[in-house]
Every structure is written in structure tokens, then in C-alpha cells.
N, C-alpha and C positions, 0 to 999 in steps of 0.2 A: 430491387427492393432490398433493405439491408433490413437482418434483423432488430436491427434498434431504431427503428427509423419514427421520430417524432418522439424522442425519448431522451433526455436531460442529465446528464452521467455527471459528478462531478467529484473528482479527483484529485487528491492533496498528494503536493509532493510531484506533481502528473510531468514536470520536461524533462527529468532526465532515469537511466535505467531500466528499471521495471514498470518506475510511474507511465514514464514517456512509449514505452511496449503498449500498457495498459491505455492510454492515452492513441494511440496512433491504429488500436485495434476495434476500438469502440468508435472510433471518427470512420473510420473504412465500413464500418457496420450502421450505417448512418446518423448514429447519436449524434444531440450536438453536448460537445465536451466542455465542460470549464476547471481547468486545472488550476492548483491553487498554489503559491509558489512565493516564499518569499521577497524576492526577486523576482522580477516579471522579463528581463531582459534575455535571460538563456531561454525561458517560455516560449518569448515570442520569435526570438534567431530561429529557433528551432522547429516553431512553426511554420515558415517562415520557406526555411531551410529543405524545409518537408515537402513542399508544394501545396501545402492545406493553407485555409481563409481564416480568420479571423470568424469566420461563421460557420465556421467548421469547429475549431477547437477558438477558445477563448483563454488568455491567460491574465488570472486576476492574483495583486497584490495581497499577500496573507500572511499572516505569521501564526500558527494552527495554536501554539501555546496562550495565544492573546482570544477571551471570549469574543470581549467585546469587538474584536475584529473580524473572527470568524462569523459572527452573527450579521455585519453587516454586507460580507461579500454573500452569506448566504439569501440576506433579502434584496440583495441586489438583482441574486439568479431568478428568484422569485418572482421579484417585481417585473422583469425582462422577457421569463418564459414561463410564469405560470406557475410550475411545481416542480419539486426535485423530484427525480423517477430513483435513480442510484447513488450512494453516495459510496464512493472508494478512498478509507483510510489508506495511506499508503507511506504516508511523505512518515519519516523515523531517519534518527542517526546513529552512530556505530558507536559503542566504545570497547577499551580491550582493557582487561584488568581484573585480578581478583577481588574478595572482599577486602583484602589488608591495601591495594594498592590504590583502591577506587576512594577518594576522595567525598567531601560531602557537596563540593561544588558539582563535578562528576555525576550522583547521581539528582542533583535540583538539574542537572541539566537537558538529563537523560528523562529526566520523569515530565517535564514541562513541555517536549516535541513528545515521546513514544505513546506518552499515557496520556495525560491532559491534554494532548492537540488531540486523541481519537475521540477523548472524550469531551471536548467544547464541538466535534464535528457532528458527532452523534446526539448531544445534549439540543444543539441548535436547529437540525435539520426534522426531529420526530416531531413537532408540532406539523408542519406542511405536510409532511409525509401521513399522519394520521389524519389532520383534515381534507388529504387529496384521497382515501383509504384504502391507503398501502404503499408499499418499496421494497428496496433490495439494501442494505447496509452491510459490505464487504469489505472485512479487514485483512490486514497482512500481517499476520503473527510470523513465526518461526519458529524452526526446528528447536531454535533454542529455547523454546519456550514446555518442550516437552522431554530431551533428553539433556545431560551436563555435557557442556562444553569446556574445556579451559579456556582461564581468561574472560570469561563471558558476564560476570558478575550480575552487573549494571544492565547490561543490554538483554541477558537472560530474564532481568524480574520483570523487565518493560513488558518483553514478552507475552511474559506467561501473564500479567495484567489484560494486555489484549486479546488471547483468547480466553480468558475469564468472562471480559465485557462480553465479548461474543454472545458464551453463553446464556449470560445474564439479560442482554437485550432480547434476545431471540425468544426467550421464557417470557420474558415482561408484556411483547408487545405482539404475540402469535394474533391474537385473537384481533389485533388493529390491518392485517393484513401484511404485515410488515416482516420480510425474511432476512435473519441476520445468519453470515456464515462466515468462515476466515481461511486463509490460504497459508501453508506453514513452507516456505521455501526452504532447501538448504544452501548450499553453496551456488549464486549465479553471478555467473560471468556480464560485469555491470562498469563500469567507469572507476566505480569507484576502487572495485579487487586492481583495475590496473593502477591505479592512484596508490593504493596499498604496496602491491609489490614494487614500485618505482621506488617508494622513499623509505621502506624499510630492505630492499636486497636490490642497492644499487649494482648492476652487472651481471645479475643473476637473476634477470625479469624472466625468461625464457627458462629454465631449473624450476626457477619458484612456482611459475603458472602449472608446469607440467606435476610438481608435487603436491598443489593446493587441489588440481583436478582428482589426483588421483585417489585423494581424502574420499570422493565417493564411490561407492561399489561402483556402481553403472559406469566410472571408467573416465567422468568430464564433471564439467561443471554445466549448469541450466542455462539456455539461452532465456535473456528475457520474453521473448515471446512464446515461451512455452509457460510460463507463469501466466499472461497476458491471455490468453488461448482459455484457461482452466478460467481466469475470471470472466471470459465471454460467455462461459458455460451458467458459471455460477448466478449471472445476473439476468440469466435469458428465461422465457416465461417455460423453458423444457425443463428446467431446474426446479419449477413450482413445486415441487414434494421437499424439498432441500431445504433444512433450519436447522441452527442450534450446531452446526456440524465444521470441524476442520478436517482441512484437506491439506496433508503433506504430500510436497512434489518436491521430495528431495532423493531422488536414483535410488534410492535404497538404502539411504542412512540410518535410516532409526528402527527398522527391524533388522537388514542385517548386516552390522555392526554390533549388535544388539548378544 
């Protein structure tokens, strides 16, 4: 028996990373998962890939920026299993830059996935969620959304936007049954940090990893399934006292650095 068993998890952003962590720890727990992905093709490889069914995780076409679409994959879930139990903000993209370099394209582009997809996620899914009475709504903020970063401009205010909503849904809808919490990662070792140091320190992947880990006290960077792991916790009925509240799991960044 898995602790999520008969339980409907649905995850933006969910095949690759932290999503696909998030994603592959909740399907072992026996939710069934629907991950939401712009592209459905790396989803389902990777489903695929995994040894998991199609009835185990499901990967549906979405673009989190677009309502009207998020609203239809969400009544799809709907109509198929009844109610959302979890919903996991997750799916966000990077950008690097201060305020004089960041662009106005930059941040429509950065506000239309970070902020607006959490919030057409969360906007679409509390109707079910309150006429089922109750859920879990777990977002993925970041560290950067509570200490300065360089460089972080754009991707700092996204941030601190999401754990704001946090806040503010978790207040809004206590009394509907409904527990909103977020997870503040620092540096974790994802596809993407190797896709970073690939194309900006050609020849120096192996230097760079080793300097980028060492940015945190604790000595490395985060395996995704250690983020993955905190949001098993967050969504599971032992967490029931748990609202309103972020949870940083970055080695010690932000006290001591501090």
C-alpha cells in the first residue's frame, strides 16, 4: 500500500528535473500522476523509459501561461478521475540578469510561465478542490525569492510572487479545507545546471560543477529527489497541521551565508 494510493497528484512542468523527482516519487507512492508539459514527447519517452504505464503517470499537453488551456487539461483530469487531490506548481524558467540588463520582453516572459502559469494552475483547480472539500496546493518558490542573488533580477520577483500567493491562498481558503505550502530550493543538481555549464564554460564543465557546488555551506548541490522526498511529506495527510508555511532545502544558504 502506498501512501497516496487513490490519490490524483497533478504536476506542471512534471518530466524533467525536480518535476520528473516529484513525478516518479508520487507514482511509487501510488498516486496516479498527471504531469503537464508543454510538449508531451520528452513526458512520455521518459515515461516510458522509467518502466511506469501510462496509468501510472499520464503526460498531458499544456502551456501553464495559457488559461484557457490549463482549464481544459484540468477538466479533463476531472472528468477522467473525479477530483484533483494535489496540485504541484512546479514547471518555471530561468533567467540571468540584472535590472538594467533584463529586458521588457525578459520579464513578459518570465511573468507569463513563473507567476501566471501558478496562477491559471491554482485559479482553475479551487473550484473541484473546494466542491471535493479540500487539497494540497504546493509550490516551488526559491531561495531567491527570500535572499539577493546576483544576476537574479527577473527570476527573483517571479519568485517572491510565488511564495506570496502561497501565502495568500493558504489565508484565503483555510477554512475550505484546502492546505497551501511552497518549497524554497537552492542550488540542485538538474539538467538544466549541466546545460548551463556546457554552454557558458566550454572545457571547464568539471571546475565549474565543482565551484557552483561549493556556493553551498553543506559542501554540494541538492539531488532532486531530495526536494521530491520534502514534497512527499508536504502533501501526505502527516503534514495535516502544515499551511501558509515555506520550506527552504537549500544546505544552509540562507542562514549561514547570512
Amino acid at each position: 500500500m502506498g501512501k497516496y494510493d487513490n490519490k490524483n497528484v497533478v504536476i506542471t512542468g512534471g518530466a524533467s528535473g525536480i518535476g520528473w523527482a516529484i513525478s516518479e516519487e508520487f507514482a511509487k507512492e501510488g498516486a496516479k500522476v498527471y504531469m503537464l508539459e508543454v510538449k508531451t514527447e520528452e513526458g512520455n519517452r521518459k515515461i516510458e523509459s522509467k518502466g511506469f504505464t501510462q496509468e501510472e503517470i499520464t503526460c498531458l499537453e499544456c502551456d501553464v501561461s495559457n488559461q484557457t488551456t490549463v482549464r481544459s487539461c484540468m477538466e479533463e483530469i476531472v472528468n477522467k478521475s473525479g477530483r484533483i487531490h494535489i496540485l504541484i506548481n512546479n514547471a518555471g524558467i530561468a533567467h540571468v540578469g540584472d535590472a538594467l540588463s533584463t529586458t521588457e520582453e525578459d520579464i513578459d516572459r518570465i511573468y507569463n510561465v513563473n507567476i501566471k502559469g501558478v496562477y491559471n494552475c491554482i485559479h482553475t483547480v479551487l473550484p473541484n478542490m473546494i466542491e471535493a472539500g479540500g487539497g494540497v496546493i504546493l509550490n516551488m518558490a526559491s531561495i531567491a525569492a527570500t535572499v539577493g542573488i546576483s544576476d537574479r533580477f527577473a527570476y527573483s520577483m517571479s519568485k517572491g510572487a510565488v511564495l506570496t500567493m502561497t501565502y495568500s491562498v493558504a489565508k484565503d481558503y483555510i477554512d475550505k479545507g484546502i492546505r497551501c505550502n511552497s518549497i524554497s530550493p537552492a542550488r540542485v543538481h538538474t539538467p538544466f545546471v549541466d546545460g548551463f555549464i556546457a554552454k557558458n564554460y566550454p572545457g571547464k564543465e568539471e571546475e565549474m560543477f565543482e565551484a557552483l557546488s561549493r556556493t553551498q555551506p553543506i559542501g554540494r548541490m541538492a539531488d532532486p529527489v531530495e526536494i521530491a522526498r520534502l514534497a512527499i511529506y508536504l502533501c501526505s495527510d502527516d503534514a495535516g497541521f502544515i499551511t501558509g508555511t515555506d520550506y527552504p532545502i537549500d544546505g544552509g544558504f540562507i542562514k549561514l551565508n547570512s
